[in-house]
C-alpha positions, 0 to 999 in steps of 0.5 A: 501518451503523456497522459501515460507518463505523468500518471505513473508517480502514484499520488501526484498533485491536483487541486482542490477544485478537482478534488471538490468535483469527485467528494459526493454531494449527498453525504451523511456519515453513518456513524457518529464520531465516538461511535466510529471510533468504537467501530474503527478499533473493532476493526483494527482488533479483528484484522491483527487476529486475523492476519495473525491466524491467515498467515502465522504472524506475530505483533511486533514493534516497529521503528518510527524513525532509522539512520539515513546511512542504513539505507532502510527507509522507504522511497516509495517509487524509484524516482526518488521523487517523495523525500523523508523528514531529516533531522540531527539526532543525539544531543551531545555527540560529536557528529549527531547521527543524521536521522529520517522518519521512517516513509513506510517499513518495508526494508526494516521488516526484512531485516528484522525477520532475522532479528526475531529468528523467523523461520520460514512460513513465520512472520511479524506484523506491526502497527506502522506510524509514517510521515510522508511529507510529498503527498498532494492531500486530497480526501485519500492521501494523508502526510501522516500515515498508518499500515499494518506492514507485515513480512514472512519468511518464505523458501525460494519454492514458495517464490511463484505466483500461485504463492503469491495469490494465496496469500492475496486471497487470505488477506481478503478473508480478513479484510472482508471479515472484518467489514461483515463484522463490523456490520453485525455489530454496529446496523448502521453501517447496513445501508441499502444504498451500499453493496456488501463487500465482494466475498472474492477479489479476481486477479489481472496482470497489467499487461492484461488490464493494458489489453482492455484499455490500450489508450487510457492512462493508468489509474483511468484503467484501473478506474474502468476495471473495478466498475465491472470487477469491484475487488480485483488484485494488479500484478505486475507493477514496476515491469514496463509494459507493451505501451512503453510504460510501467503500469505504476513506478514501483521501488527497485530494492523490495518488490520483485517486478522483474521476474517472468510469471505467465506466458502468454501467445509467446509473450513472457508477463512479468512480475511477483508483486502487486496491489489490493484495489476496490470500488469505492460506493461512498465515494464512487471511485478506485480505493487502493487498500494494499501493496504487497509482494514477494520481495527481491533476491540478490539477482532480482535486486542487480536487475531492477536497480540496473534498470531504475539507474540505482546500482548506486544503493548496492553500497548500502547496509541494507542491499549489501545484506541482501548480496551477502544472503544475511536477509531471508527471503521474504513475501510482505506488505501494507496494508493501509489501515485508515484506507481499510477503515474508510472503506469498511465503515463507509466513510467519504473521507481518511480524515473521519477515521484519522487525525492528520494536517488538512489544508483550510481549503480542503476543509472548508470543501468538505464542511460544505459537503457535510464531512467533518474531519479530525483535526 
């Protein structure tokens, strides 16, 4: 069990010799540098039209860094565990505005449905620049981090389930659209020792995938699960489980977590939220593409901070907004971009289609493996 509990905080920290074990031994990258950064923008130009055409969206801009008295930066979990960059901003003010670079959108995109007059089943996406300072850096987790983050205004009749997959399902659309794109344009990326990409995703609740696996921790299920399902969508992340535990921490102020969604034998499942993952054949392992979710109400928002020993963020410009009803109700998500390209072009690591900080140990683990990073 304590497995269980130290496997909650996404991320979490490992080694570098843990990590040397699970980058693959036989690798040679199918596209050149120059040539998977022509690929990588295909790509990019594809899944913005896309979305924009799936789910009635719109390009807008996105705010790299906010005010740490707003209140809408993204922690990312609820245990206040993964902390922004803080910085004194405004040379020449008596009291400088006390600034943080923005962890992910999520929060803003909310408020800005308004900004942009959003009417409901319209929404904006933006091209999301983060710095993420608390991530143990592997082949998969960068500090410097790119997402499409989207959000749309929806009605409280569009606050349910079957909602909520069909847009899961027309983002796959797009994902897996682009990946068969990119493999007409650029026959490279056509090896035979690599599937072509699921043409559905299935969808599990957590309670459901903890039936299948009852003693293993969570990314070990998750693991177990897309061996057999190689695209598959959790819902319900954030709820604590029948093993006492939550699938995953999951923040208490955007995703809706808390409300019952399926019954099932007399047992309520809960939950409006969940994640995108899928086998990962270059690197042999789970590769989480998206999180997403319909996002809290007023009353939702008192619940899951009562739970998560929050209620103190009430006070904040961002939830007061949410109690006063000035923020629409919403659905939203990200979308990670150099996951997504990593995946669709084939690559082992998030350092072949992103420029980062790597560790020189890292490094050299990789140009032993033959992966030559970015730098």
């Amino acid at each position: 069990m304590s497995n269980k509990a130290s496997d909650l905080a996404g991320p979490g920290i490992s080694t570098y010799e843990e990590v040397s074990k699970v980058l693959p031994t036989d690798y040679t990258a199918l596209l050149s540098p120059m040539k998977r950064m022509e690929a990588l923008y295909a790509v990019k130009e594809f899944i913005e039209k896309g979305l924009a055409e799936e789910l009635n969206l719109q390009m807008v801009q996105v705010p790299l860094i906010v005010s740490k008295d707003s209140g809408v930066n993204d922690y990312l979990d609820r245990d206040g565990s993964r902390t922004p960059v803080e910085f004194p901003a405004g040379l020449g003010l008596e009291k400088r505005i006390e600034a943080q670079v923005v962890q992910a959108a999520t929060k803003w995109k909310r408020m800005a449905l308004a900004q942009f007059d959003c009417e409901p089943g319209k929404g904006i996406n933006t091209d999301m620049r983060a710095v993420r300072k608390d991530y143990f850096l592997d082949h998969d987790h960068s500090s410097y981090v790119d997402q499409w983050d989207w959000e749309k205004r929806i009605t409280d009749a569009d606050r349910n389930l079957d909602y909520l997959k069909s847009t899961v399902k027309k983002i796959w659309k797009v994902l897996r659209g682009a990946g068969m794109m990119a493999r007409e344009r650029f026959p490279e990326l056509r090896d035979p020792r690599f599937p072509e990409f699921p043409e559905e995703l299935e969808f599990f609740h957590a309670e459901e995938i903890l039936e299948m696996y009852p003693d293993l921790p969570r990314k070990q299920r998750e693991t177990k699960l897309i061996q057999e399902h190689p695209a598959v969508f959790i819902i319900g992340i954030g709820w604590v489980l029948n093993d006492g535990y939550p699938h995953e921490m999951r923040a208490a102020d955007y995703d809706d977590w808390v409300t019952p969604t399926i019954e099932r034998n007399g047992e309520l499942m809960h939950g409006l939220n969940g994640d995108i993952l899928v086998w990962n054949p270059v690197t042999k392992r789970r590769h989480e593409l998206s999180s997403m979710g319909v996002r809290v109400t007023k009353e939702t928002l008192k619940q899951q901070l009562e739970i998560s020993g929050q209620n103190d963020f009430l006070e904040l410009p961002y939830h007061q907004a949410i109690l006063n009803d000035e923020i629409p109700l919403s659905i939203g998500g990200g979308i990670g971009q150099a996951r997504t390209y990593m995946y669709l072009l084939r690559t082992a690591h998030l350092g072949e289609v992103t420029v980062s900080i790597w560790p020189d140990q890292l490094k050299k683990i990789c140009s032993e493996k033959n992966i030559h990073v970015l730098e």
